[in-house]
C-alpha positions as a LaTeX table, in Angstrom:
\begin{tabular}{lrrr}
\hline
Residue & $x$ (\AA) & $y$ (\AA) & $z$ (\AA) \\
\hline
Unk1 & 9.81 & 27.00 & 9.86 \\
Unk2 & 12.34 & 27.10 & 12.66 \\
Unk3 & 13.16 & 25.38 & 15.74 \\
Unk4 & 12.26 & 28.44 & 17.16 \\
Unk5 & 9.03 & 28.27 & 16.36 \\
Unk6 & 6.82 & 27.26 & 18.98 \\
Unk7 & 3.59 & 27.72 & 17.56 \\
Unk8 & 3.47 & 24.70 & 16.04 \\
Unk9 & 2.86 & 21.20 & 18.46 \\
Unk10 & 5.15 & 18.99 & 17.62 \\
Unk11 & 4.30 & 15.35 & 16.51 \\
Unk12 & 5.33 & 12.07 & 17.89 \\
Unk13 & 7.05 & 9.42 & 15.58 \\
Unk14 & 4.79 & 6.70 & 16.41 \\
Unk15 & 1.70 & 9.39 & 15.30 \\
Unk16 & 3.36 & 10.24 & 11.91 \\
Unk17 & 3.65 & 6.85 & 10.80 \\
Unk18 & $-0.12$ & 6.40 & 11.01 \\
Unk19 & $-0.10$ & 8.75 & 9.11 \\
Unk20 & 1.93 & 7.99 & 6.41 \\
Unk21 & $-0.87$ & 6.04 & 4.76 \\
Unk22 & $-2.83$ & 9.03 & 4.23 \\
Unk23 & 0.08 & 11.12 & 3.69 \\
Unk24 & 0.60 & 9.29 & 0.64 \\
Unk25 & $-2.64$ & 9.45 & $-0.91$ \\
Unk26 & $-2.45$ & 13.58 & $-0.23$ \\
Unk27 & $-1.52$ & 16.46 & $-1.74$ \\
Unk28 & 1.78 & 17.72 & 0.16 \\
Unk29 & 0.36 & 21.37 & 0.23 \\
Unk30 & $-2.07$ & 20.12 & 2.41 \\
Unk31 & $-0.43$ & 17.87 & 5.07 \\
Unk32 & $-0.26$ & 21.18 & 7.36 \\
Unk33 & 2.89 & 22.46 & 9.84 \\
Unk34 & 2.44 & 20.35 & 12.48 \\
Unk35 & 3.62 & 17.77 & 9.33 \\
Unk36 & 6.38 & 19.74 & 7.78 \\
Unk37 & 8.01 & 20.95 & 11.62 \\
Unk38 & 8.10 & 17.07 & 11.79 \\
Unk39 & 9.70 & 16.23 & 8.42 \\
Unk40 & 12.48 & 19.07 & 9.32 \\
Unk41 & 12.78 & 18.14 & 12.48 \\
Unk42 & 13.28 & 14.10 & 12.28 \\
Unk43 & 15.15 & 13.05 & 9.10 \\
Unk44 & 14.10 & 9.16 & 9.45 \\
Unk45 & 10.77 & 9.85 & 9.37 \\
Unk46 & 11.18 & 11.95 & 5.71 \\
Unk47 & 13.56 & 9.23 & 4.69 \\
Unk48 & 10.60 & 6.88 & 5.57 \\
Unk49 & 7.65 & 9.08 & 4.18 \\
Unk50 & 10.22 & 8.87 & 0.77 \\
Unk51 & 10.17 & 5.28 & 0.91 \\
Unk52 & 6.69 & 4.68 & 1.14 \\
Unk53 & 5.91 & 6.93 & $-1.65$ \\
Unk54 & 8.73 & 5.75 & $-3.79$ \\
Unk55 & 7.04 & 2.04 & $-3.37$ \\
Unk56 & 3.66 & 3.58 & $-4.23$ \\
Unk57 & 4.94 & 4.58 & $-7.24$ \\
Unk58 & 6.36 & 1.31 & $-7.91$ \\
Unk59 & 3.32 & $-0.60$ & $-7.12$ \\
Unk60 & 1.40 & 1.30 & $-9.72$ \\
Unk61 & 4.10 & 0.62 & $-12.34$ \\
Unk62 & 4.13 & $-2.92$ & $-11.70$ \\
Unk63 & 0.90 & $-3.40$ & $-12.03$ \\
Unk64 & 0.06 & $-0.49$ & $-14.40$ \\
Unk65 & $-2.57$ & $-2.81$ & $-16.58$ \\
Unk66 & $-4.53$ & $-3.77$ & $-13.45$ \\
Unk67 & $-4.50$ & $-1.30$ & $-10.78$ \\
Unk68 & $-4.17$ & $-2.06$ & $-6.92$ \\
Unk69 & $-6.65$ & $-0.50$ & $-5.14$ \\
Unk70 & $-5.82$ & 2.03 & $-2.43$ \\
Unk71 & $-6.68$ & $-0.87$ & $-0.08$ \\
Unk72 & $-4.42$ & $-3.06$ & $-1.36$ \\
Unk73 & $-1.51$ & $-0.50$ & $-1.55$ \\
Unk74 & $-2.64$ & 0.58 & 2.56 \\
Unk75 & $-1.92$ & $-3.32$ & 3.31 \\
Unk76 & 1.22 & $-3.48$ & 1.42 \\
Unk77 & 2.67 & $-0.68$ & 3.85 \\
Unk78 & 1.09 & $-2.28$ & 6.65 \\
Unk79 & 2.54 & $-5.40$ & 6.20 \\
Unk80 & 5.60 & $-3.69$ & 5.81 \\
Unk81 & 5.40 & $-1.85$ & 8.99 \\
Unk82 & 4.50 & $-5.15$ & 10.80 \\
Unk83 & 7.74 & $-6.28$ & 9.38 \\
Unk84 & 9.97 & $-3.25$ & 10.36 \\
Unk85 & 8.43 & $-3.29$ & 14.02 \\
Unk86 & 8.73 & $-7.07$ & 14.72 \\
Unk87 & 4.65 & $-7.56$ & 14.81 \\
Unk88 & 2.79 & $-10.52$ & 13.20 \\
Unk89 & 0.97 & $-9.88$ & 10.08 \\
\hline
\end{tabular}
């Protein structure tokens, strides 16, 4: 996909990262083009979407006997966010 391409709305920053959780949990052949002109298009955001599922995979290694559960990983990344944007937990 190009710059060029207009058929394709682009995304807001602030929208992709609530999406990230979900992004995570997904196949990347699914996340659509209004996801990948994003990911071209705004480098920090891919670099972010890499560190979330880079942690992910981390979590599950670290606690490979007993698994977190998908809620546990969501509030992981949230507290992380809080952290990143100056919000309270």
């Amino acid at each position: 996909m190009t710059v060029k391409d207009n058929t394709v709305p682009a995304m807001d920053c602030v929208d992709f990262v609530r999406l990230v959780d979900d992004l995570v949990d997904s196949d990347p052949q699914l996340w659509g083009a209004v996801v990948a002109r994003h990911l071209e298009d705004c480098p920090p955001c891919l670099v972010y979407l890499q560190q979330m599922l880079d942690l992910k995979i981390l979590l599950d290694h670290v606690f490979e006997g007993e698994k977190l559960s998908d809620e546990h990983v969501a509030g992981v990344i949230k507290t992380i966010n809080a952290l990143q944007t100056g919000q309270p937990r």
